[in-house]
C-alpha positions in Angstrom: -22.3 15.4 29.4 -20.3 16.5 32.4 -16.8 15.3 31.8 -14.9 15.4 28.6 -13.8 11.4 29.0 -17.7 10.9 28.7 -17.3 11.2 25.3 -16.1 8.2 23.8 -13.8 9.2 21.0 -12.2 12.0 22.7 -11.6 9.5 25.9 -9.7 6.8 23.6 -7.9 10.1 21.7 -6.6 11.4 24.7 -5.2 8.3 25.7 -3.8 7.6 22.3 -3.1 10.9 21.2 0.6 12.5 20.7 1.7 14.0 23.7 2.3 17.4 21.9 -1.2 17.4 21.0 -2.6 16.6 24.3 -0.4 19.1 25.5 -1.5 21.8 23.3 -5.3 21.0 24.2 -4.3 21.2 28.0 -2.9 25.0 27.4 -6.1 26.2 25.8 -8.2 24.4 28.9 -5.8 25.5 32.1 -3.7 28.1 30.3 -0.4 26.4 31.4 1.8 23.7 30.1 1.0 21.1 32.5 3.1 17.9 33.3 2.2 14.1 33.3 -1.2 14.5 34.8 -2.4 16.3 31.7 -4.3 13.7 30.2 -6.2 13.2 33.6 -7.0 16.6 34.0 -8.5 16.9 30.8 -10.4 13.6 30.9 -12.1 15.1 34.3 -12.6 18.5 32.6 -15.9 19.9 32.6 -16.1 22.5 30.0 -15.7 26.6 30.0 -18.6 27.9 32.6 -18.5 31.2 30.7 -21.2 32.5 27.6 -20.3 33.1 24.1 -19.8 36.8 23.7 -18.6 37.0 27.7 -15.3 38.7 28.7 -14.1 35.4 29.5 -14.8 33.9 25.8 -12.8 37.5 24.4 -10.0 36.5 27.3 -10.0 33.2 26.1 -9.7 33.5 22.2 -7.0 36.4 23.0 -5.1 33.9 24.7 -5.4 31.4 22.1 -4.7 33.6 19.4 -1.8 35.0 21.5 0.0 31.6 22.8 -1.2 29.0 19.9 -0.3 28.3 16.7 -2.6 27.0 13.3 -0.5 23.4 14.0 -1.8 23.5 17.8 -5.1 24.4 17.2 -5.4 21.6 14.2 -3.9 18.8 16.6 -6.5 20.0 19.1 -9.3 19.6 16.4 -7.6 15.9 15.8 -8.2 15.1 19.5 -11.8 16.6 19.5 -12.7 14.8 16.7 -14.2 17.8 14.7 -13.7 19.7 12.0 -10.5 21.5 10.9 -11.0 23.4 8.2 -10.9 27.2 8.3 -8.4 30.2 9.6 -7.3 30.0 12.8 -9.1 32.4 14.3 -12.1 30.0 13.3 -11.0 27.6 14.6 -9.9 29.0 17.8 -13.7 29.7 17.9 -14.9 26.8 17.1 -13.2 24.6 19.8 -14.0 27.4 22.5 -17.6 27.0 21.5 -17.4 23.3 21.8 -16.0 23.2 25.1 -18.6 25.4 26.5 -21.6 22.6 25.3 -20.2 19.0 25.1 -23.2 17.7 23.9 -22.6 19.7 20.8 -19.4 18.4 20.8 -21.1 15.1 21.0 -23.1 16.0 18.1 -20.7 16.7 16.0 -18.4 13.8 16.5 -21.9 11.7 15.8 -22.2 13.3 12.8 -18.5 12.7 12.0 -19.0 9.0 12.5 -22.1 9.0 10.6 -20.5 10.5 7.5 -17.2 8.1 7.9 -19.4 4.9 8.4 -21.8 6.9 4.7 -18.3 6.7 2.6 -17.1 3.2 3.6 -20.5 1.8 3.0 -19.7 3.7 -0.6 -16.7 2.1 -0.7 -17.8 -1.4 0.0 -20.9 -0.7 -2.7 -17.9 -0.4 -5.2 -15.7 -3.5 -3.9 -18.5 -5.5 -4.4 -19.5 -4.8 -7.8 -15.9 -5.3 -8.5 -15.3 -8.7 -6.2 -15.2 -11.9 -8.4 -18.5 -13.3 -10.0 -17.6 -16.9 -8.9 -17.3 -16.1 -5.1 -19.4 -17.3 -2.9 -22.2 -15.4 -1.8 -22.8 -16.3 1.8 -18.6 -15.6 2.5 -19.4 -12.1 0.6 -21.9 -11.4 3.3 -19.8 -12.7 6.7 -16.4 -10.5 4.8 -19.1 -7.2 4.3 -20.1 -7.6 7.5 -16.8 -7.4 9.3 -14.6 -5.5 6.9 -17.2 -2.1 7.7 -15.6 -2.1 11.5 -12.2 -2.7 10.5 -11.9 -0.1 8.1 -13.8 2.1 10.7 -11.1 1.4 13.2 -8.4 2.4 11.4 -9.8 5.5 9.6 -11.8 7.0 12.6 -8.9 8.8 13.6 -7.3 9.7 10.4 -6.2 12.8 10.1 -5.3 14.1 6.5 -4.2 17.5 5.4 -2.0 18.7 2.2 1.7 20.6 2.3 -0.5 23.8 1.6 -2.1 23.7 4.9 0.9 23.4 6.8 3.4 25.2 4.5 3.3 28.3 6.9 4.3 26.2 9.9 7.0 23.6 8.6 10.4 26.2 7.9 12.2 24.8 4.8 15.6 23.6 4.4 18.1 24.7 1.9 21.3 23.6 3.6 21.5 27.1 5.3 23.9 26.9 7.7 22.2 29.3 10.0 19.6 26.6 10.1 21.6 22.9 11.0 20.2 19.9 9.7 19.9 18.3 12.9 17.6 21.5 14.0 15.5 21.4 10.8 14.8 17.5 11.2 13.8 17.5 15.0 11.5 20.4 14.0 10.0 18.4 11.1 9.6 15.3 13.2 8.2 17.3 15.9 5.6 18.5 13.6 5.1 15.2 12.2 4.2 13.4 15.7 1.8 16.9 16.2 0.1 16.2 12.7 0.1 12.4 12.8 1.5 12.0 10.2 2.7 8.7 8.7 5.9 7.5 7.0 4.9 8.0 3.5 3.2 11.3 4.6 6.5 12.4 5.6 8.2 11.4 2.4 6.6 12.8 -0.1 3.3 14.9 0.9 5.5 17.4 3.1 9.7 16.7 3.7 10.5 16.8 0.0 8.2 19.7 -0.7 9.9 21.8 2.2 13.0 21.5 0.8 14.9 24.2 -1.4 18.9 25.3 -3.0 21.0 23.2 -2.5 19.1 20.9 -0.1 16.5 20.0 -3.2 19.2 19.6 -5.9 21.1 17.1 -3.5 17.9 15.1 -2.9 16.9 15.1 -6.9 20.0 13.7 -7.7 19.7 10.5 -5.0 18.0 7.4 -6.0 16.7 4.8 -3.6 15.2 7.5 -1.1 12.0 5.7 -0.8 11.1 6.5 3.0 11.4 8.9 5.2 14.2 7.3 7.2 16.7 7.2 4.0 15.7 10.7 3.5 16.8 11.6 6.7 20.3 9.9 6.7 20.7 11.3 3.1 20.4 15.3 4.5 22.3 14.4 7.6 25.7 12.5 5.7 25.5 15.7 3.0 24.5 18.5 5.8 25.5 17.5 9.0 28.2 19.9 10.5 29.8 16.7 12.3 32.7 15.9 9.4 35.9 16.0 9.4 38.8 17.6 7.2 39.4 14.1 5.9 36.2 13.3 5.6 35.5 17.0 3.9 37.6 16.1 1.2 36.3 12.7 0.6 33.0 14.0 0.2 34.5 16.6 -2.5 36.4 13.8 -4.5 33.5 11.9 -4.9 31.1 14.5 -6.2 34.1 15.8 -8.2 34.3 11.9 -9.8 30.7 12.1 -10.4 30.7 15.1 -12.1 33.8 14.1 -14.9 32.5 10.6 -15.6 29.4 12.3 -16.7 31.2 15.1 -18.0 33.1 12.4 -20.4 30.3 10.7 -21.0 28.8 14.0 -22.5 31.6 15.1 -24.0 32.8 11.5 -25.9 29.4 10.2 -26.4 31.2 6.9 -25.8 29.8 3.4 -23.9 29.4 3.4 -20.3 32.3 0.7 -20.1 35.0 2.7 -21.7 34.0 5.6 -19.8 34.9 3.8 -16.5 37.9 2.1 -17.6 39.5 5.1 -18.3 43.0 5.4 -16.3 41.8 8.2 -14.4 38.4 6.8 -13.2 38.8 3.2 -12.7 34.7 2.8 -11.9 32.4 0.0 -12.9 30.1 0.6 -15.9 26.9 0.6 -13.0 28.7 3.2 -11.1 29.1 5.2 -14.2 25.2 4.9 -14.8 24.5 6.4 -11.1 26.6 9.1 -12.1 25.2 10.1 -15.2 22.1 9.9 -13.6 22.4 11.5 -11.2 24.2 14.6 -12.9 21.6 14.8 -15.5 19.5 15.1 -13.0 20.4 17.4 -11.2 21.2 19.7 -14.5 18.1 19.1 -15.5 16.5 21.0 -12.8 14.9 24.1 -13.8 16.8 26.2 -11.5 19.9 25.4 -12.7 18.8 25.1 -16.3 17.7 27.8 -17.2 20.5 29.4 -15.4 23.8 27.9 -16.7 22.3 26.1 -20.3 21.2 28.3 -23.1 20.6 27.2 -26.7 20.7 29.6 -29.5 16.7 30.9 -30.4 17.4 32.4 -34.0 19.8 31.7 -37.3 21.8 35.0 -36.0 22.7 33.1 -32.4 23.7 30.2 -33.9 25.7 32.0 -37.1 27.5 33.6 -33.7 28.3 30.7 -31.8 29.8 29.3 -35.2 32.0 32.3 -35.8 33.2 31.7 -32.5 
């Protein structure tokens, strides 16, 4: 192997591949940011000419622990094709020593593939035992036989990963406002595009778990947030830093509305319709629901719980609270 685009895989990643991850992979190579002819560059690279143990390799993994983060160095992996797991010193290592030898690299993204194509064959073991008895066989064979290289196709370059192997790279968002909303989401979508990540990815493996104070008990009393997108608009109409006076108090009298129609829902124990009819609501009995809902919610929440609710634990407390 004398050029990285020999490499099948890598070739079609690079030309596929997010443009912050291609980037990142042209910084460890040249050592520079680059411009638009990065994904040339490193299709005509020839690997490291230095040893393992040379001052070059030490130079090199200085600079890459220096001027790389544990995101960069995973998106490299995810262009590579190879492994990711491990610190990032290891894996600042591990791509060095890849890029001195492609044909290792080539090795290893065999091996990858081999292992991929082992678990779909699994997989279509236990479709078939599962596929209707009255089908009919010879169709069985034709779908087997094509349904390997679409699955392969679409899950060669998946890239998976859980909220605890990014936690330290994705800041949260409480509603801060030293951090702006608008700051917090191009950062999370930044990271999103590095990790190729996917809508429901975004959703619920990583935005919702990054999320804290206020920021959390505003999304856990929501309903109908079911994609990233709605998420988005939900933070930006509660955080953004775009509102007006007008607007201000709007957004006070409604969270003040929704907090006494549950508040006299609680308090009378009455129906939802009489609730809303009341001359100083004047809501429908379904916007009455959301409310309570959405108040219970958000009281419900250990954080504020535990905090603000407390129920006597012995027949002295309660005796107490009677003679009150």
């Amino acid at each position: 192997m004398e050029k990285l685009e020999q490499i099948k895989v890598i070739a079609n990643n690079l030309k596929t591949g997010p443009t912050k991850a291609v980037k990142a992979l042209h910084k460890l190579v040249f050592e520079r940011e680059g411009d638009r002819g990065n994904r040339k560059r490193l299709r005509e690279f020839g690997g490291f000419a230095f040893a393992s143990g040379s001052v070059e390799y030490k130079n090199k993994l200085t600079y890459v622990d220096t001027y790389l983060g544990w995101g960069d160095l995973v998106a490299i992996c995810n262009i590579l094709a190879v492994d990711y797991a491990g610190t990032k010193k290891e894996l600042g290592q591990r791509i060095c020593d890849y890029l001195m030898d492609f044909d290792s690299l080539d090795d290893a993204n065999d091996e990858r593939r081999d292992a991929e194509e082992d678990a779909i064959g699994d997989d279509n073991d236990v479709r078939e035992v599962n596929d209707d008895e009255d089908e009919d066989e010879a169709s069985n064979e034709d779908e087997d036989d094509r349904q390997p290289d679409r699955i392969m196709s679409s899950t060669r370059n998946k890239f998976t990963m859980t909220f605890k192997d990014v936690e330290d790279s994705i800041r949260s968002f409480s509603g801060d406002e030293k951090y702006p909303v608008t700051h917090w989401i191009s950062d999370f979508e930044e990271a999103a595009e590095l990790y190729c990540w996917t809508d429901i990815q975004k959703l619920i493996e990583f935005a919702e778990k990054s999320l804290r104070g206020l920021a959390r008990l505003h999304i856990k009393g929501e309903r109908g947030l079911t994609s990233w997108k709605k998420l988005k608009r939900a933070l930006q109409d509660e955080f953004s830093d775009r509102m007006n006076s007008a607007e201000l108090h709007r957004q006070m009298d409604k969270r003040k509305m929704k907090v006494l129609t549950a508040l006299r829902f609680y308090a009378s124990g009455s129906y939802q319709n009489c609730v809303g009819s009341n001359v100083h609501m004047r809501i429908s009995q379904t916007s009455v629901s959301r409310c309570i809902h959405n108040v219970t919610n958000i009281l419900n929440l250990p954080e504020v719980f535990n905090t603000w609710v407390y129920f006597p634990n012995n027949i002295q407390e309660l005796q107490e609270i009677r003679n009150k």
